[in-house]
Phi, psi and omega in degrees: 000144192256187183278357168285306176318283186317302166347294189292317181312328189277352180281273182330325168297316207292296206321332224257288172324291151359275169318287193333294186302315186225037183282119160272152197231109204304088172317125177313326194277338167318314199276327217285139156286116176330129178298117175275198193278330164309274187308351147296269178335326182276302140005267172338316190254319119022282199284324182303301195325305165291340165296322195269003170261306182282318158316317203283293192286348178272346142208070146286321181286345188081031156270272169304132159312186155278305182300340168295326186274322169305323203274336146334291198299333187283331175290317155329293215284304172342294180275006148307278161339310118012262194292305143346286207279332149327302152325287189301327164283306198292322161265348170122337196296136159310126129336128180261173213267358146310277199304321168336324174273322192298320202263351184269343174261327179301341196279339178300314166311326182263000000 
Protein backbone atom coordinates (compact mmCIF):
# COMPACT_ATOMS: atom_id res chain seq x y z
CA UNK A 1 0.00 0.00 0.00
CA UNK A 2 1.49 3.08 -0.78
CA UNK A 3 1.34 6.38 1.22
CA UNK A 4 -1.69 7.72 -0.53
CA UNK A 5 -3.83 4.49 0.10
CA UNK A 6 -3.04 5.05 4.03
CA UNK A 7 -3.95 8.81 3.48
CA UNK A 8 -7.30 8.00 1.96
CA UNK A 9 -8.02 5.49 4.44
CA UNK A 10 -7.40 7.29 7.20
CA UNK A 11 -9.63 10.24 6.15
CA UNK A 12 -12.46 8.18 5.19
CA UNK A 13 -11.85 6.33 8.66
CA UNK A 14 -11.97 10.30 10.50
CA UNK A 15 -15.03 11.06 8.11
CA UNK A 16 -16.86 7.80 9.01
CA UNK A 17 -15.98 8.25 12.83
CA UNK A 18 -17.40 11.81 12.60
CA UNK A 19 -20.62 10.60 10.87
CA UNK A 20 -20.94 8.01 13.39
CA UNK A 21 -20.66 10.74 16.75
CA UNK A 22 -22.52 13.38 15.39
CA UNK A 23 -24.98 12.14 13.24
CA UNK A 24 -28.31 13.12 14.42
CA UNK A 25 -31.35 11.15 14.64
CA UNK A 26 -34.27 12.89 14.71
CA UNK A 27 -36.30 10.97 18.08
CA UNK A 28 -40.44 10.57 16.99
CA UNK A 29 -41.22 13.17 19.91
CA UNK A 30 -38.53 15.63 17.95
CA UNK A 31 -41.74 15.44 15.02
CA UNK A 32 -44.32 15.37 17.24
CA UNK A 33 -46.50 18.37 18.24
CA UNK A 34 -46.05 20.02 21.27
CA UNK A 35 -48.45 19.75 24.06
CA UNK A 36 -50.80 22.71 24.34
CA UNK A 37 -52.55 24.19 27.26
CA UNK A 38 -55.41 22.31 26.52
CA UNK A 39 -53.74 19.02 26.56
CA UNK A 40 -52.29 19.75 30.08
CA UNK A 41 -55.61 20.42 31.32
CA UNK A 42 -57.18 17.53 29.86
CA UNK A 43 -54.05 15.54 31.37
CA UNK A 44 -55.09 17.26 34.39
CA UNK A 45 -58.36 16.70 34.72
CA UNK A 46 -57.59 12.64 33.68
CA UNK A 47 -55.59 12.46 36.71
CA UNK A 48 -58.25 14.47 39.36
CA UNK A 49 -60.66 11.65 37.96
CA UNK A 50 -58.69 9.18 38.64
CA UNK A 51 -57.66 10.27 42.20
CA UNK A 52 -61.33 10.45 42.97
CA UNK A 53 -61.93 7.02 41.49
CA UNK A 54 -58.89 5.77 43.90
CA UNK A 55 -59.99 7.62 46.75
CA UNK A 56 -63.48 6.52 46.43
CA UNK A 57 -62.31 2.93 46.83
CA UNK A 58 -59.57 3.20 49.53
CA UNK A 59 -62.64 4.03 51.29
CA UNK A 60 -64.38 1.72 50.91
CA UNK A 61 -61.72 -0.49 51.73
CA UNK A 62 -61.15 1.36 55.21
CA UNK A 63 -58.40 3.39 54.48
CA UNK A 64 -59.64 6.57 55.14
CA UNK A 65 -62.13 8.00 57.69
CA UNK A 66 -65.08 10.04 56.25
CA UNK A 67 -63.76 13.44 57.21
CA UNK A 68 -60.71 12.58 55.51
CA UNK A 69 -62.42 11.41 52.57
CA UNK A 70 -65.27 13.99 52.50
CA UNK A 71 -62.52 16.66 52.83
CA UNK A 72 -59.97 14.97 50.11
CA UNK A 73 -62.96 14.58 47.82
CA UNK A 74 -63.95 18.18 48.32
CA UNK A 75 -60.60 19.27 47.32
CA UNK A 76 -60.30 17.01 44.31
CA UNK A 77 -63.72 18.05 43.12
CA UNK A 78 -62.67 21.87 43.60
CA UNK A 79 -59.34 21.64 41.70
CA UNK A 80 -61.51 19.45 39.31
CA UNK A 81 -63.66 22.22 38.82
CA UNK A 82 -60.96 24.47 38.42
CA UNK A 83 -59.23 22.78 35.65
CA UNK A 84 -63.09 22.94 34.00
CA UNK A 85 -63.73 26.02 34.00
CA UNK A 86 -59.66 26.90 32.33
CA UNK A 87 -61.19 24.62 29.62
CA UNK A 88 -64.20 25.77 29.17
CA UNK A 89 -62.25 29.91 28.55
CA UNK A 90 -59.42 28.14 26.32
CA UNK A 91 -62.21 26.68 23.87
CA UNK A 92 -64.72 29.71 24.04
CA UNK A 93 -66.94 27.40 25.91
CA UNK A 94 -69.26 29.40 29.39
CA UNK A 95 -68.52 28.31 32.46
CA UNK A 96 -71.37 27.04 34.03
CA UNK A 97 -72.13 28.76 36.98
CA UNK A 98 -70.79 25.79 39.57
CA UNK A 99 -67.54 26.00 38.27
CA UNK A 100 -67.39 29.50 37.98
CA UNK A 101 -67.79 29.23 42.41
CA UNK A 102 -65.50 26.13 42.29
CA UNK A 103 -62.70 28.04 40.58
CA UNK A 104 -63.25 31.23 42.26
CA UNK A 105 -63.07 29.51 45.71
CA UNK A 106 -59.99 27.50 45.02
CA UNK A 107 -57.86 31.10 44.03
CA UNK A 108 -59.55 32.46 47.13
CA UNK A 109 -57.75 29.32 48.90
CA UNK A 110 -54.56 29.29 47.34
Amino acid sequence: MSDVDILVACALLAVATLLFIFHLRLEPSDTAPHRTKLDQLMERRDAIYENLRDLRFEFRAGKFSEADYEETKQSLEVEAARVLAEMDLLTGGTPTPATRVAASKSRVES
